[in-house]
ZAMARGU-4260 file (C-alpha; in steps of 0.2 Angstrom, whole numbers, plus 5000, padded with zeros to 4 digits):
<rodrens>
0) 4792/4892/4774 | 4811/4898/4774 | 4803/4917/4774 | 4792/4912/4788 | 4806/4905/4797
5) 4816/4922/4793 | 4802/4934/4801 | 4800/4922/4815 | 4819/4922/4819 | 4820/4942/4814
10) 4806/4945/4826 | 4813/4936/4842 | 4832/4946/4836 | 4823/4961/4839 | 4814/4956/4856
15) 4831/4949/4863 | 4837/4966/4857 | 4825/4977/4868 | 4827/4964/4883 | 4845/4969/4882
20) 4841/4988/4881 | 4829/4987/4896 | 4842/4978/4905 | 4854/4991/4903 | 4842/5005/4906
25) 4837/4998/4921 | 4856/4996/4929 | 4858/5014/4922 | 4842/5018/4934 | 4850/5008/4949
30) 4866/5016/4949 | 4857/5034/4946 | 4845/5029/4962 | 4860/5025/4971 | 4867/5042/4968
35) 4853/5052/4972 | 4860/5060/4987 | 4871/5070/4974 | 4858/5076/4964 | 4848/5084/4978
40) 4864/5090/4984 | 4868/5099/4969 | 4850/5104/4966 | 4849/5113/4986 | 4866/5120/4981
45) 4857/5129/4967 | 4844/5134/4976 | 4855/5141/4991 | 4866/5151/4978 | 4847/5159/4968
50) 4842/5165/4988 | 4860/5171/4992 | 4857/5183/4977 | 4842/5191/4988 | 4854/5199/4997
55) 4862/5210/4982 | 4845/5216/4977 | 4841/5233/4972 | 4822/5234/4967 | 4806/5226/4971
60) 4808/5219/4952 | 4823/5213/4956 | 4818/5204/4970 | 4803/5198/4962 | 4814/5189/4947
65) 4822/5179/4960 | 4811/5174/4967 | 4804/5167/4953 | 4819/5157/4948 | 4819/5150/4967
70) 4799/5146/4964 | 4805/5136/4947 | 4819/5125/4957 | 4808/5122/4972 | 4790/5117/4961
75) 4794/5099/4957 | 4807/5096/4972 | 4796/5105/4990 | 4781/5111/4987 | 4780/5122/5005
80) 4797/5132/5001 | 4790/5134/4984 | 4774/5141/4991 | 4784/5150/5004 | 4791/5161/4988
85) 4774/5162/4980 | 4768/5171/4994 | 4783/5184/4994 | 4780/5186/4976 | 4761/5190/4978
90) 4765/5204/4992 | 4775/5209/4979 | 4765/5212/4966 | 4754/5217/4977 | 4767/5234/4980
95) 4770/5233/4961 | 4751/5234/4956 | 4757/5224/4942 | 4740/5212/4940 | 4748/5201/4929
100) 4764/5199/4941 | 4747/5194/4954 | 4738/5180/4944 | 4752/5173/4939 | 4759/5169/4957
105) 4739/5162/4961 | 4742/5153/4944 | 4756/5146/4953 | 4751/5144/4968 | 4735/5136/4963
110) 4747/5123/4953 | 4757/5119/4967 | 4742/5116/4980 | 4734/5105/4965 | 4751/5092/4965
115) 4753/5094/4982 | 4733/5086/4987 | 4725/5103/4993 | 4712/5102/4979 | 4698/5114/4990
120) 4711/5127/4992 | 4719/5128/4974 | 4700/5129/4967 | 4695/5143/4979 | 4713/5149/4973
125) 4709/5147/4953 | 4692/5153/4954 | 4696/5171/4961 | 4705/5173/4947 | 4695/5184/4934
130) 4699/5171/4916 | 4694/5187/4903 | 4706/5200/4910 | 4720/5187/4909 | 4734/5189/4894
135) 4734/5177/4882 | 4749/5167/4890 | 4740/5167/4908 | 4725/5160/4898 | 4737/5145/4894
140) 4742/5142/4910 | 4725/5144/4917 | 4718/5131/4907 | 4732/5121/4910 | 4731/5121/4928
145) 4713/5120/4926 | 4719/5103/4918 | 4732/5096/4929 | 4719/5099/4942 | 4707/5087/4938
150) 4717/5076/4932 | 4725/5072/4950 | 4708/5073/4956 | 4703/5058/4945 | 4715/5051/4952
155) 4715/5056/4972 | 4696/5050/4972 | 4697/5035/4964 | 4680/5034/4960 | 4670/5029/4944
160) 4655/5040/4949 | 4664/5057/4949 | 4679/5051/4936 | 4666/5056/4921 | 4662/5072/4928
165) 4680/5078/4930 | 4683/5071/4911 | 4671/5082/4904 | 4678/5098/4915 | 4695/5093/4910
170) 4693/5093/4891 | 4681/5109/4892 | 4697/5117/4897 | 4708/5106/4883 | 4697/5114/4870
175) 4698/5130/4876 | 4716/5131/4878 | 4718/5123/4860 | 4709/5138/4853 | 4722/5148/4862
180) 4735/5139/4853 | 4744/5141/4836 | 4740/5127/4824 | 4755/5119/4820 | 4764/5121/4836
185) 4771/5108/4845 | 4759/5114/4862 | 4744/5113/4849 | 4748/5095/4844 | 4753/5089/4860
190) 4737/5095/4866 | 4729/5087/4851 | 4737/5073/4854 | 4730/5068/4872 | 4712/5072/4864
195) 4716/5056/4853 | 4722/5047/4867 | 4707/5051/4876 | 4697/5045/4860 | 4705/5028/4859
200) 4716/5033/4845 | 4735/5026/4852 | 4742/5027/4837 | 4741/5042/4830 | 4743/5049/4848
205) 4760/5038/4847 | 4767/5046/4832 | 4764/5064/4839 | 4771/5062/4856 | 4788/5053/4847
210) 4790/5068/4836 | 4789/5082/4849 | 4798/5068/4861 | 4814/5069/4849 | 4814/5087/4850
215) 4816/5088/4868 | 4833/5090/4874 | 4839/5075/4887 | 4839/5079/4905 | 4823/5089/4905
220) 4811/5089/4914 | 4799/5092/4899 | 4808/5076/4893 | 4804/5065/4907 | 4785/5071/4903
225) 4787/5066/4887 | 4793/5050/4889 | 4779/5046/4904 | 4766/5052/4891 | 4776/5040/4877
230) 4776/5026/4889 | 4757/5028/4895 | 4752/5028/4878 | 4763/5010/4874 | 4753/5004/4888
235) 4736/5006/4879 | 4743/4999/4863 | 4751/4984/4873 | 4769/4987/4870 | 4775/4983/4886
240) 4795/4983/4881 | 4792/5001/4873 | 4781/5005/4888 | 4796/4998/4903 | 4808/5008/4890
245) 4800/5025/4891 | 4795/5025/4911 | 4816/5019/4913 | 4820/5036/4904 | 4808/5047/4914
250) 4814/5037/4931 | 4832/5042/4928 | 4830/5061/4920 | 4817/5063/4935 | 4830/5057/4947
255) 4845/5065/4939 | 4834/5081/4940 | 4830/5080/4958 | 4813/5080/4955 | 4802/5074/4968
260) 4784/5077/4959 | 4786/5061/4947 | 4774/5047/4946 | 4787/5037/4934 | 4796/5028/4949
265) 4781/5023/4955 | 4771/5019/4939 | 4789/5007/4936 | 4789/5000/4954 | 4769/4994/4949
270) 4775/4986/4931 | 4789/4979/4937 | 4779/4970/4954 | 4765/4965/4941 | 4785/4957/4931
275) 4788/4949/4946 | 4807/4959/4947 | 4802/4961/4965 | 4817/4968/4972 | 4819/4983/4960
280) 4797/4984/4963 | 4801/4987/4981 | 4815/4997/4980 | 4808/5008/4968 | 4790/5011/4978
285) 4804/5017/4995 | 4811/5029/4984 | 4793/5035/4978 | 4788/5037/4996 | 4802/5046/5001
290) 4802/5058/4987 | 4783/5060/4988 | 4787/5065/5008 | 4800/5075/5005 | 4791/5085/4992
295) 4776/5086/5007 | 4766/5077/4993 | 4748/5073/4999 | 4742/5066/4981 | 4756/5059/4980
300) 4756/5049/4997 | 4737/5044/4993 | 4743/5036/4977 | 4756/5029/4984 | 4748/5022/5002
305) 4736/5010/4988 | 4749/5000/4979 | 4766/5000/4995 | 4760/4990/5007 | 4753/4975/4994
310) 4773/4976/4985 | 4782/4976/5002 | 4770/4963/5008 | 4772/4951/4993 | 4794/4958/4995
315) 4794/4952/5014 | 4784/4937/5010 | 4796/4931/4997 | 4812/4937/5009 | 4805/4925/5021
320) 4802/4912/5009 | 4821/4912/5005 | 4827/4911/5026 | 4816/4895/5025 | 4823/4887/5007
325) 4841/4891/5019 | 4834/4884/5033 | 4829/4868/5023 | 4845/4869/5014 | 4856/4871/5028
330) 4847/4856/5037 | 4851/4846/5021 | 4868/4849/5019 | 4871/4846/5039 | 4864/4827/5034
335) 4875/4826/5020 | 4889/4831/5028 | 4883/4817/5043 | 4880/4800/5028 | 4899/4808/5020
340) 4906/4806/5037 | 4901/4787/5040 | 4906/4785/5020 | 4922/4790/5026 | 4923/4777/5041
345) 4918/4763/5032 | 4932/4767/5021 | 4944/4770/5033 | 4938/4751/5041 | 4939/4743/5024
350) 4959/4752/5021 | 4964/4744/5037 | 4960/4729/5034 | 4967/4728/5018 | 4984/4735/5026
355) 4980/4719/5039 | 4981/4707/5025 | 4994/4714/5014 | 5005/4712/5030 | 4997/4694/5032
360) 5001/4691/5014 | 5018/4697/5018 | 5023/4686/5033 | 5013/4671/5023 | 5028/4673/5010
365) 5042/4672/5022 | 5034/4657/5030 | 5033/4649/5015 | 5050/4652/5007 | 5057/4641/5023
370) 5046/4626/5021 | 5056/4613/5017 | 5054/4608/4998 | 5045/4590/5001 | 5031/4600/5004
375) 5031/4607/4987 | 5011/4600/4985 | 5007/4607/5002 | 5015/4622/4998 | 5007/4624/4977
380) 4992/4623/4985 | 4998/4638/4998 | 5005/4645/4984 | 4989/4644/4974 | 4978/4651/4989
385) 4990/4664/4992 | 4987/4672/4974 | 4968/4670/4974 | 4970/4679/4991 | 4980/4693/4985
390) 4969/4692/4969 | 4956/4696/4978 | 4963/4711/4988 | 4967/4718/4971 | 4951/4714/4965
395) 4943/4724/4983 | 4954/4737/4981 | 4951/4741/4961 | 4933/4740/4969 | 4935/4752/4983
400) 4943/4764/4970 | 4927/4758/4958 | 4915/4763/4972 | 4926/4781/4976 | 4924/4784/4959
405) 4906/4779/4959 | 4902/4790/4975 | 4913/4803/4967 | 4899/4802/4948 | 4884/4801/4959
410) 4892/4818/4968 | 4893/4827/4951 | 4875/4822/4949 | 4871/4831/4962 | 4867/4818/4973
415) 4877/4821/4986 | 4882/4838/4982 | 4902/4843/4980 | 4906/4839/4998 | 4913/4822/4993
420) 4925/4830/4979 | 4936/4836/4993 | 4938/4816/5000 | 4935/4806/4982 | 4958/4810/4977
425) 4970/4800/4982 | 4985/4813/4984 | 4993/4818/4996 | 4983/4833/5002 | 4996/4848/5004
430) 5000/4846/4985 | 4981/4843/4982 | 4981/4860/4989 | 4995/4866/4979 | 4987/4860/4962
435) 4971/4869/4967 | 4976/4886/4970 | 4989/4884/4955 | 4974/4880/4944 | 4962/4894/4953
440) 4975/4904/4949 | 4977/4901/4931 | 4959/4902/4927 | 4957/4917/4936 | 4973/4926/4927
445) 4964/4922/4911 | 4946/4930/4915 | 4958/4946/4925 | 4974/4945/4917 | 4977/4964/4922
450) 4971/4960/4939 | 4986/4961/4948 | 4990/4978/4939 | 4975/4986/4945 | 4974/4980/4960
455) 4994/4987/4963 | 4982/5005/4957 | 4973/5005/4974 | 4987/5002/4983 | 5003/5016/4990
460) 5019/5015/4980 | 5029/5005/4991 | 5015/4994/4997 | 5012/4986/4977 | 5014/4968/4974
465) 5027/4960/4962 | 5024/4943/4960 | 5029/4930/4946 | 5015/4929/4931 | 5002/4922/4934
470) 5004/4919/4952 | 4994/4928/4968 | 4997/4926/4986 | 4985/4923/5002 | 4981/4944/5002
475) 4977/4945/4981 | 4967/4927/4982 | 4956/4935/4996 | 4952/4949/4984 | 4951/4940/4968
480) 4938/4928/4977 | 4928/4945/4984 | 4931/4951/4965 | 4922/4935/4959 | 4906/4938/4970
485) 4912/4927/4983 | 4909/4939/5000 | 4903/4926/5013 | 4921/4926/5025 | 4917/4908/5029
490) 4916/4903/5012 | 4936/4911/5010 | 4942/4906/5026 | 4935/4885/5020 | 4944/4890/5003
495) 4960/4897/5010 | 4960/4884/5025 | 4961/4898/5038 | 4952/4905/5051 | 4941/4917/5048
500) 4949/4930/5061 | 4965/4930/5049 | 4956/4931/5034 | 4948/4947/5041 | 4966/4951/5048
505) 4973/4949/5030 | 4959/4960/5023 | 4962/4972/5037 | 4981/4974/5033 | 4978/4976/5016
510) 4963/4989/5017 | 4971/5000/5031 | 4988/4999/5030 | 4992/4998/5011 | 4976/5006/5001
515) 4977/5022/4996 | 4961/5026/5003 | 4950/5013/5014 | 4936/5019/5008 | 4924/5011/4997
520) 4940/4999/4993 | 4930/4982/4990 | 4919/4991/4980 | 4935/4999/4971 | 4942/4980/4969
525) 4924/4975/4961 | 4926/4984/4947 | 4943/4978/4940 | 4940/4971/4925 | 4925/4982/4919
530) 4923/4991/4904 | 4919/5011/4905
</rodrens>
């Protein structure tokens, strides 16, 4: 029973574990989908310094080399500047008489109109090439094309009657490349290994693919292929952690890559709808889209055009589903806010009354100490009302403060939400106020003791705070508030007890005229505090 209990507990350590992982992974993908501008930006750079080499040419050779490094930089990020090169190249070759230099550009062009959804024209381009007089690494990638081409048929058609058909065509041409290869090479038992899939044999396809996966050097492109074959096969075996795991990696080397030509944003944005993370799902699909027409992807926009408008239907269903939870909830809290008001006037009613009576009470008492003292029964049984009376105001007024306190419990429990916190004390409400932000302050120096310190970072020399420990002033408590999460300015301005015009003033001062740079300076403030 005890080992029983072990392996459960063992089993659910580990599945916390990957949770955690694919957490992480993913927050690594959103920051790296945030960046994406910069990738392409470095990636066009690249591209621009490849065709500024153009100019220094001396041979046809020369010229034909460069181009085939721009044809390498543009194939998985435009396909019509990469088929652009592809052209020159064949002229080329063409004034070269070099045959091999000439298939290998159709090779390539054929590849490119093949991911890019002209299917008619990269077979009319594949079949003029003559497969026998090909050299042996032509043969490859002629079978390999061959391979990639029906594969994105399959999936552009979409259609059970012709998917068998193109399955056969594509492992004719899997078999002949594996004859072409060396046994024992990693190409042979890749290629081996997608026949075993093919058969239904995940396993043993699994342990291939993650032994030429930990081969791959990161930030490939070959490893991002890997990982989307790793994570398509933990799909079939039904490892869905491993499966998220794999198509995270291939998101982020694809994106960090600039490639445009991936299928692993959009085969995440699909898991992740069918998990329900919805706002990552839609997110994702965008990016997909917008790669897929930036790329000038046909295929790709088919593929996608099936699954986007069911996520950003179900995304905009739920976003309006969430206006109406803050309709209700606003409604709610106006009729809270409307029972708390006559709370409060009964209450005042019922102090007033008792202030009536303690003045009664009081003028009762000097009444009676003149009463001449042969009215000593009349006045014992004053006396005697007298105390019950006042007896009884006590008793009201321990009840009032009973019923404050209950109002203030049935609050807590959520009964009448936290508006009645503000009304339940009896202090004075300046050193209410006082005690708050004193104790705001406290806790918050003890979750960012170093706040103040960093926040002085972001700021010009002679513009840094000094303040006593553990202490902030109206400017830091705007942005220790903003560095808690709390970004709603009406929510400050009700904190602080100002208007919202000066806490925007106050942010203002501080952003433009003591910040070292306004830009991105919330942003800056958010991340006080976090580890690197």
């Amino acid at each position: 029973m005890r080992a029983l209990i072990f392996l459960l507990c063992f089993v659910l350590s580990l599945n916390a574990f990957s949770e955690n992982e694919i957490d992480s992974l993913l927050k690594v993908l959103d920051k790296t989908t945030q960046n994406r501008s910069i990738y392409i930006a470095e990636k066009e750079s690249k591209i621009k310094r490849l065709i500024s080499q153009l100019d220094s040419r001396k041979t046809l050779g020369d010229e034909y080399n460069i181009n085939e490094s721009i044809i390498s930089e543009y194939r998985s990020f435009q396909c019509d500047s990469a088929i652009k090169y592809i052209h020159k190249n064949i002229i080329i070759a063409e004034k070269l008489g070099n045959k091999d230099y000439l298939n290998q550009n159709k090779l390539d062009l054929s590849f490119i109109l093949c991911i890019s959804g002209l299917f008619t024209q990269a077979l009319e381009t594949l079949k003029a090439i003559e497969y026998d007089e090909l050299p042996r690494y032509l043969k490859l990638s002629y079978c390999w094309t061959y391979i990639r081409y029906y594969e994105n048929l399959i999936k552009y058609t979409d259609d059970s009657q012709y998917e068998s058909l193109y399955l056969k065509e594509k492992e004719n041409y899997r078999e002949r490349l594996t004859s072409l290869l060396s046994e024992g090479s990693d190409m042979y038992s890749k290629e081996m290994a997608f026949k075993l899939q093919d058969e239904g044999q995940y396993k043993k396809t699994c342990e291939i693919l993650l032994k030429i996966f930990n081969k791959q050097e990161p930030s490939t492109h070959g490893y991002a292929m890997d990982a989307m074959s790793l994570a398509k096969i933990y799909k079939y075996m039904g490892n869905s952690l491993m499966e998220e795991k794999y198509m995270i990696l291939a998101a982020i080397t694809d994106t960090q890559l600039a490639v445009k030509e991936n299928e692993a944003l959009l085969a995440l944005a699909i898991y992740l709808y069918d998990k329900g993370d919805m706002n990552r799902a839609y997110n994702y699909i965008r990016i997909a889209l917008d790669d897929a027409n930036f790329f000038n992807s046909r295929f790709r926009n088919t593929i996608i055009a099936r699954v986007y408008p069911i996520i950003e239907d179900t995304y905009l269903y739920r976003i309006e589903q969430q206006k109406q939870n803050l309709r209700i909830y606003s409604i709610l809290t106006s009729c809270f806010v409307v029972v708390l008001g006559i709370v409060l006037y009964f209450i005042y009613r019922q102090i007033k009354i008792v202030s009536r009576a303690k003045k009664n009470l009081k003028a009762a008492n000097e009444q009676l100490a003149s009463v001449n003292q042969k009215l000593d029964e009349v006045s014992l049984i004053k006396e005697r009302y007298i105390g019950i009376f006042m007896n009884q105001c006590a008793i009201y007024i321990d009840k009032l403060d009973d019923f404050r306190k209950n109002v203030n419990r049935k609050i807590k429990a959520g009964q009448v939400d936290e508006l009645l916190k503000q009304t339940s004390s009896s202090r004075d409400l300046e050193k209410d106020v006082e005690d708050l932000y004193t104790t705001f302050d406290r806790a918050f120096f003890k979750i960012y003791p170093n706040f103040v310190e960093e926040f002085n970072n972001l700021l010009k020399e002679d513009e840094r705070y000094r303040l006593g420990k553990n202490q902030l002033n109206t400017e830091l408590r705007i942005f220790a508030l903003i560095r808690l999460g709390i970004n709603d300015m009406d929510q400050i301005a009700a904190f602080l007890r100002y208007s919202i015009q000066t806490i925007y003033n106050y942010k203002s001062k501080v952003i433009r005229g003591k910040a070292i740079t306004s830009e991105n300076f919330e942003d800056e403030v958010k991340k006080i505090g976090n580890l690197s």
